[in-house]
C-alpha positions as CSV (number, residue, x, y, z in Angstrom):
1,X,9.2,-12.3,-13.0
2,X,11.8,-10.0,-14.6
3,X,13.7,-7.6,-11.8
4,X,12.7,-4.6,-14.1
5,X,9.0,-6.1,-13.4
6,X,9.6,-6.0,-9.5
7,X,9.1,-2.1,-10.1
8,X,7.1,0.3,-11.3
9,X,7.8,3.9,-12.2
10,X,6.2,7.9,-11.0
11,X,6.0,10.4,-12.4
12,X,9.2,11.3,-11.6
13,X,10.9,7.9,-12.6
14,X,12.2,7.3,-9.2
15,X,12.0,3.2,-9.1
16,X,9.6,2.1,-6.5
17,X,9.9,-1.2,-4.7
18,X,6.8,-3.1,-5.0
19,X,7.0,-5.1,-1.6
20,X,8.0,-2.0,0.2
21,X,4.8,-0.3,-1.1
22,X,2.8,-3.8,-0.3
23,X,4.4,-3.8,3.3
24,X,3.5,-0.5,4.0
25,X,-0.2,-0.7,2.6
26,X,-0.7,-4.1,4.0
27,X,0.5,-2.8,7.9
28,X,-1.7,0.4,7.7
29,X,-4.1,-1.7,6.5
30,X,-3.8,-4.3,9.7
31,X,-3.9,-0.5,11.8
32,X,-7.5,0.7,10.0
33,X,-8.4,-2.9,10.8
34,X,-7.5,-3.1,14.6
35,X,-9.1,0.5,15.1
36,X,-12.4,-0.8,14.1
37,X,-11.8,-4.2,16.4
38,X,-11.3,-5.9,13.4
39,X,-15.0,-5.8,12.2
40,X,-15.6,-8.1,9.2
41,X,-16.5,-6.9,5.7
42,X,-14.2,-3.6,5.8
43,X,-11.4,-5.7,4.3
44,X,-11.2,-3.5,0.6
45,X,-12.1,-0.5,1.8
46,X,-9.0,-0.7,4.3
47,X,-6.5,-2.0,1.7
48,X,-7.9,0.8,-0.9
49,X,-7.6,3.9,1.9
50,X,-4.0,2.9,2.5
51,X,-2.8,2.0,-0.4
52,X,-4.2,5.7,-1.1
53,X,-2.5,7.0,2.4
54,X,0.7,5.2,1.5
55,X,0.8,6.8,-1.8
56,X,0.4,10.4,-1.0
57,X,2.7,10.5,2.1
58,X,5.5,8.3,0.0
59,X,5.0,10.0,-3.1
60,X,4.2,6.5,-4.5
């Protein structure tokens, strides 16, 4: 992987780090997850909502 491929670009062109966004998605994932009692088959639908959460309070 190139080190220009280890980020990706807004609007804005403000360079993003990819694991910092993946960190942050994956640990308010694990939250959604442990609020439910970690309840099997809402796996996507967690990673999706806070990828989306991530993004708009980041600016992502």
């Amino acid at each position: 992987m190139k080190a220009e491929d280890k980020s990706l670009y807004d609007i804005d062109n403000r360079e993003i780090d990819v694991d910092e966004f993946r960190e942050l998605v994956a640990k308010n994932a694990y939250y959604r997850a442990e609020k439910r009692g970690f309840e099997d088959g809402y796996e996507l639908e967690d990673w999706l909502k806070a990828e989306q959460e991530v993004s708009n309070q980041s600016g992502y």
